[in-house]
C-alpha positions in Angstrom: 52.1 -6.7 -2.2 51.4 -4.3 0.6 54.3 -2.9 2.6 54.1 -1.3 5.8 52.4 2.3 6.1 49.8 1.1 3.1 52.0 1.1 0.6 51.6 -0.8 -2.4 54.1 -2.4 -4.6 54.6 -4.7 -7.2 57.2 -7.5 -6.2 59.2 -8.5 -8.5 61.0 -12.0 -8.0 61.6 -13.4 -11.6 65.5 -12.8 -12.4 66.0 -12.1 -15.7 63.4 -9.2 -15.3 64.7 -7.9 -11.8 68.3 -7.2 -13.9 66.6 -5.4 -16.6 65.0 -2.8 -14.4 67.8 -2.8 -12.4 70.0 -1.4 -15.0 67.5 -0.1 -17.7 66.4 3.4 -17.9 62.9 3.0 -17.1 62.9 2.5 -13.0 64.1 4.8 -11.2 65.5 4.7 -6.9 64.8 8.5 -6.3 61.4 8.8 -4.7 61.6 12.6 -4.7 62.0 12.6 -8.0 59.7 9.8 -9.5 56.7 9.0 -6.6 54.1 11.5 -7.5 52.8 12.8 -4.4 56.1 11.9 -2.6 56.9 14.4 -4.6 54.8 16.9 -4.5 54.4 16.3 -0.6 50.7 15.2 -0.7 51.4 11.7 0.3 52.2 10.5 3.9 54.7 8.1 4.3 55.7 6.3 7.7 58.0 3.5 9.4 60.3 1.3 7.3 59.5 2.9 3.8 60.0 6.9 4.9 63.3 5.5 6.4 64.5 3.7 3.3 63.3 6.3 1.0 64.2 9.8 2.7 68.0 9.5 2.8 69.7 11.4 -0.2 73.0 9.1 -1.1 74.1 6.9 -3.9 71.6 3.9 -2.8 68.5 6.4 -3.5 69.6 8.9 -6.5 69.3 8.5 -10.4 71.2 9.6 -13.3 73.9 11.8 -13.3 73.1 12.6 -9.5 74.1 8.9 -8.5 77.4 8.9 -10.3 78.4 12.0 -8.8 77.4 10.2 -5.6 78.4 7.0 -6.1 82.0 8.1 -7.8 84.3 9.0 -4.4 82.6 5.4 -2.6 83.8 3.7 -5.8 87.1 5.7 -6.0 88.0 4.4 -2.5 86.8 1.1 -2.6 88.6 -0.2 -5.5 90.1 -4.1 -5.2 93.4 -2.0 -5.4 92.5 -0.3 -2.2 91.2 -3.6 -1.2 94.6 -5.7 -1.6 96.5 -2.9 0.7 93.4 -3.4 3.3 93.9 -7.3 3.4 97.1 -7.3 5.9 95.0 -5.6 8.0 91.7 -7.6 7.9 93.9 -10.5 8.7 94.9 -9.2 11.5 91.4 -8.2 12.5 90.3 -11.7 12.1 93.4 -13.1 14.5 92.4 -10.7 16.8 89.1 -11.8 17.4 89.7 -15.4 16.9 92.4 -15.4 20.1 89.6 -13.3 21.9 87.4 -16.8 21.6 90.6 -18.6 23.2 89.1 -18.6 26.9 86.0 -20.7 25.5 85.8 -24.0 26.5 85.4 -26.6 23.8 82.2 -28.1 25.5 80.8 -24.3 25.9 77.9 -22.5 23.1 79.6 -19.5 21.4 77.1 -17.5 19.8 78.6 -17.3 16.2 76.7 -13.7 15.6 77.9 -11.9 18.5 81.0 -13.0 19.8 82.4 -13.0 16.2 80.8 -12.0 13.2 79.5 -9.2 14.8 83.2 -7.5 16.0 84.9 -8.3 12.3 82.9 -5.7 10.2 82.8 -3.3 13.1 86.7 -3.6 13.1 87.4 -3.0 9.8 84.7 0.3 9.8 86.9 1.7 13.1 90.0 0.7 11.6 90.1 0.9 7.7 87.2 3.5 7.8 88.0 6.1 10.1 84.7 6.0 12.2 85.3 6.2 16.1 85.5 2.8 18.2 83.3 4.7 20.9 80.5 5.7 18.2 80.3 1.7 17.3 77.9 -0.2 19.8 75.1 2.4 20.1 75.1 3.2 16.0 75.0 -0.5 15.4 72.3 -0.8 18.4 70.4 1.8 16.2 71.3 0.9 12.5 69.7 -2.5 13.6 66.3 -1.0 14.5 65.8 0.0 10.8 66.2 -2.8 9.3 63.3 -4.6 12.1 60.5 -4.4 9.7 57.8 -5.5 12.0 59.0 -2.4 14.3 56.1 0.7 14.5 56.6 3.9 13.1 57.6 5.8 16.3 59.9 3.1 17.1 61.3 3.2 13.1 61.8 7.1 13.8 63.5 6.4 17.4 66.3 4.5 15.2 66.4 6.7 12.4 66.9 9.9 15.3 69.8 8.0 16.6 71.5 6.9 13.5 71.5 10.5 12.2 72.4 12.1 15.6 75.6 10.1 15.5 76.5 10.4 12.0 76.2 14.3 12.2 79.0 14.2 14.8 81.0 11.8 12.9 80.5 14.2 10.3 81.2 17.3 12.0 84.5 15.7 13.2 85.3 14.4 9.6 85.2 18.4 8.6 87.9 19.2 11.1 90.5 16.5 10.9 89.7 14.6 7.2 92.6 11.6 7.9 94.0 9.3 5.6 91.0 7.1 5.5 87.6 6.2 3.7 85.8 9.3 5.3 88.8 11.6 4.7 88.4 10.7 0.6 84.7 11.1 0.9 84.9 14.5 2.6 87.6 15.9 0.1 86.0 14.1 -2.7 82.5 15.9 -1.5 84.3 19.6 -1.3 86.1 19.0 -4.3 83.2 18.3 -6.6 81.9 20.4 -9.3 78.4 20.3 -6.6 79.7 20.1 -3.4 77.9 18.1 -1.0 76.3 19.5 2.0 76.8 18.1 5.6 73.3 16.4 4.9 74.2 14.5 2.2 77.5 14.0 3.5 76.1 12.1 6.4 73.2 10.3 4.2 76.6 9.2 2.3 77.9 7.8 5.7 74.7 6.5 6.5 74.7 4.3 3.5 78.6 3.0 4.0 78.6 2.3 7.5 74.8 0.2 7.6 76.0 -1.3 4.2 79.4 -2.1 5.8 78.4 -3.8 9.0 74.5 -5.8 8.7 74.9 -7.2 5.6 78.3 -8.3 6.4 77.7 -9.8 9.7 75.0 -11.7 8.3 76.7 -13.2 5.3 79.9 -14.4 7.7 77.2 -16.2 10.2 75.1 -17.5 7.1 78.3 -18.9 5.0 79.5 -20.8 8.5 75.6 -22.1 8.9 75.7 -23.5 5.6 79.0 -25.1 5.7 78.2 -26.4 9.0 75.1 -28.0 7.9 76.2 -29.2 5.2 79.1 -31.3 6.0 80.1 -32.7 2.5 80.0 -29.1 0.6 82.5 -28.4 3.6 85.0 -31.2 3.0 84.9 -29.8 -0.5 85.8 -26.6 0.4 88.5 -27.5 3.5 90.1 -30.3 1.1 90.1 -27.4 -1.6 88.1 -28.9 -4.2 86.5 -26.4 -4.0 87.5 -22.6 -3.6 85.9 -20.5 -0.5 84.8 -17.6 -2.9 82.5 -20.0 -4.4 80.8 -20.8 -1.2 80.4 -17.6 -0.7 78.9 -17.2 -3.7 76.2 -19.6 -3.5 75.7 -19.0 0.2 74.6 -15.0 -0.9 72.7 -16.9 -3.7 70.5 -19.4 -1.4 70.4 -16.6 1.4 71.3 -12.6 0.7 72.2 -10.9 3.6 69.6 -8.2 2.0 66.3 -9.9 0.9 65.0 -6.7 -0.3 65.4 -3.0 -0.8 63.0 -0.4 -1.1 62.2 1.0 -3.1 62.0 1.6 -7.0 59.7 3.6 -9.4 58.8 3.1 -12.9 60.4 6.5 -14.1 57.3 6.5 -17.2 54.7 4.5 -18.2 56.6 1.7 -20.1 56.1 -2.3 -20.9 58.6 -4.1 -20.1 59.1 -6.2 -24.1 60.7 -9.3 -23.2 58.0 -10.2 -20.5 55.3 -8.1 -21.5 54.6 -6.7 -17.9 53.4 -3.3 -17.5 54.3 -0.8 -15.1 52.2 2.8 -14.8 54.8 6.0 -13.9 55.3 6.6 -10.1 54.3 2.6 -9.4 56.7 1.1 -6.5 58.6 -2.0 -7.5 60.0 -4.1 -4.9 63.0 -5.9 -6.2 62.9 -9.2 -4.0 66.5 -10.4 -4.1 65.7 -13.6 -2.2 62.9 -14.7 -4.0 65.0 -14.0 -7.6 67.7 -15.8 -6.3 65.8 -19.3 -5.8 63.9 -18.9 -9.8 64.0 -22.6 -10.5 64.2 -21.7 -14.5 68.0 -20.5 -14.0 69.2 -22.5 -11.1 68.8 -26.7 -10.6 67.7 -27.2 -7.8 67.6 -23.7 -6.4 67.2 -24.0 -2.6 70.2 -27.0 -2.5 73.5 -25.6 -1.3 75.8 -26.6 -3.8 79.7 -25.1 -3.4 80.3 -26.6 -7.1 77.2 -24.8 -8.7 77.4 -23.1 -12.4 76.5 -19.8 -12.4 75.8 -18.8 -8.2 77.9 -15.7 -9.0 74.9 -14.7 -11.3 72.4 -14.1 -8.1 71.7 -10.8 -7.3 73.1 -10.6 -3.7 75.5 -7.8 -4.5 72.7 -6.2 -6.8 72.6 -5.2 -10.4 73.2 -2.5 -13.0 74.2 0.9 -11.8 73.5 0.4 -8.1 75.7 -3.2 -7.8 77.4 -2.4 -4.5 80.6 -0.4 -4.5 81.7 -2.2 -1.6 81.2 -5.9 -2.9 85.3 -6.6 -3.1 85.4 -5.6 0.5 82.6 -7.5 1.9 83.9 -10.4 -0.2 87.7 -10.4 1.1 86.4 -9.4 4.6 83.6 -12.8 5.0 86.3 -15.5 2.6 89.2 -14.1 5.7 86.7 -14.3 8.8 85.2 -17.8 7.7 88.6 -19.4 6.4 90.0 -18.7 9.4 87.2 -19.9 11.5 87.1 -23.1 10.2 91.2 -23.7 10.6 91.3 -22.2 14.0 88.5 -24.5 15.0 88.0 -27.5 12.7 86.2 -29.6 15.2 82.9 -26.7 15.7 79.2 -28.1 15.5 76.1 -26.1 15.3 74.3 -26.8 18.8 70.8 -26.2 16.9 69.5 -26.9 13.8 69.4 -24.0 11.1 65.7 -24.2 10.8 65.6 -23.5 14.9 68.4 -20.7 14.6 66.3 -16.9 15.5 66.2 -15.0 12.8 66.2 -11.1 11.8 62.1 -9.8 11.9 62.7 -8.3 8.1 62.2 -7.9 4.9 64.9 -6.2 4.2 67.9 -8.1 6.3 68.0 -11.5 5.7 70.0 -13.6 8.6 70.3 -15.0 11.6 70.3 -13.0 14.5 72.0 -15.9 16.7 74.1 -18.8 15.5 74.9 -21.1 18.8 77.9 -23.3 18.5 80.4 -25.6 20.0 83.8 -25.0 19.2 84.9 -28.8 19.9 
């Protein structure tokens, strides 16, 4: 397929072979490393792509450079951490929920950004350590790189802003490391045999923060259109028949908050044996979660939402291999909370359009609805 700025790629959407390059040796994130003329500096790359590829941080590194990256996000993110965060996120969730109170039941709430929206943004300010003030315009300009249909001047605008803010956040980290996620990551970074430059430090961020609020926002607002379309899978989660976690699961199966990231690279010329593809060293490869996730040879059925389905947890929504997200017991407690708690504060809601009118995000990266219109009842 051809991606923005010329770019070719080879898509790959059958599952079983998306996991092996995930996690084989052969295919590679780091395009510095493994995109000859990337490389080398002979090839011109613009828009979405030079975004996605050009940030040094655990989502684009290889080998032993991505576990020395990936390590002090890991470290801090453990379900351990995660248990002591969940007193918290409750509270996060009550909060916003009594900020809905004033709407009236005959009154459209827009799911996305009077809800979904503040919880993740909450927990980052909070839990994280990054500034309430710094919130609205990062999120404002995190969003522009993940519009695929944006220009490349427009991409860069985003880009500018992103890393303009993070190099204060950074800056500030350096001078008052607190007892939070960016504390560990700043001490973890000076502490390390190969200490981390503010650059990378901030790609780090970069990678946490947009991680940490999209995708999150989207699965919350696509786990509450599913239920709420689907009115039987819901009384078989309300009634628990059926547990939320596995809602979630299939809802990141049937829609991913991430579709797709780019990029990889085949590391070395190398056949792949079980499938007998064949990928030339320096090719792109487009892992497309999405498309993987609905391969009607491992899932019946594939684009039926079905709470009770064997195997959804099997879907490549939180990735695979090496670079399966660090943060995936997080997002997970932080979307079962906010949507549990939805649902009981307002048991009566309707969507007031059908999902297949809902707006959604202009990308082929994020994957979600960029307004969700309902009535609380």
């Amino acid at each position: 397929m051809e991606l923005p700025g010329g770019v070719l790629a080879r898509a790959v959407v059958d599952p079983a072979l998306a996991e092996r390059l995930s996690a084989g040796p052969h295919v590679s994130r780091d395009a510095a490393r493994h995109w000859p003329g990337y490389r080398e500096g002979t090839r011109s790359v613009d828009g979405v792509i030079a975004q996605w590829i050009g940030t040094h941080n655990a989502l684009n590194s290889y080998g032993d450079d991505h576990r020395q990256l990936r390590a002090p996000i890991a470290a801090a993110l453990t379900r351990r951490r995660v248990e002591a965060m969940t007193p918290e996120i409750e509270s996060i969730v009550q909060d916003v929920l009594d900020g809905l109170e004033g709407t009236g039941a005959d009154q459209n709430v827009d799911l996305v950004q009077s809800y979904a929206l503040h919880i993740p943004h909450e927990v980052i300010t909070r839990l994280l350590g990054v500034p309430a003030e710094h919130l609205p315009a990062f999120s404002t300009a995190a969003a522009g790189l993940f519009d695929t249909s944006a220009g490349a001047e427009d991409m860069a605008r985003s880009m500018g802003a992103v890393l303009a803010l993070l190099d204060r956040l950074v800056d500030s980290a350096r001078m008052h490391p607190w007892d939070n996620l960016i504390g560990d990551l700043v001490r973890a970074a000076d502490a390390s045999e190969s200490p981390l430059s503010d650059t990378a430090l901030r790609d780090q961020l970069m990678l946490i923060i947009i991680a940490g609020t999209e995708t999150t926002v989207h699965a919350i607002g696509t786990l509450l259109v599913h239920l709420l379309s689907h009115r039987d899978q819901l009384a078989l989660v309300t009634s628990g028949q059926a547990p939320m976690e596995d809602a979630l699961m299939e809802s990141l199966r049937l829609r991913p908050p991430v579709a797709s990231v780019p990029l990889r690279f085949a590391v070395r010329q190398f056949q792949d044996s079980r499938s007998g593809e064949e990928f030339d060293e320096g090719e792109p490869i487009l892992v497309h979660i999405a498309g993987a996730n609905l391969d009607s040879e491992r899932y019946e059925d594939p684009e039926r939402f079905d709470v009770r389905r064997n195997g959804g947890a099997r879907s490549l929504a939180f990735g695979y291999g090496p670079h399966v997200c660090p943060g995936a017991a997080l997002a997970t407690r932080e979307i079962v909370i906010a949507v549990t708690r939805f649902l009981e504060r307002h048991p009566d809601v309707r969507l007031a359009r059908a999902p297949d009118l809902l707006e959604q995000t202009a990308s082929f990266i994020s994957n979600g609805y960029t307004s969700i219109a309902v009535e609380l009842g």
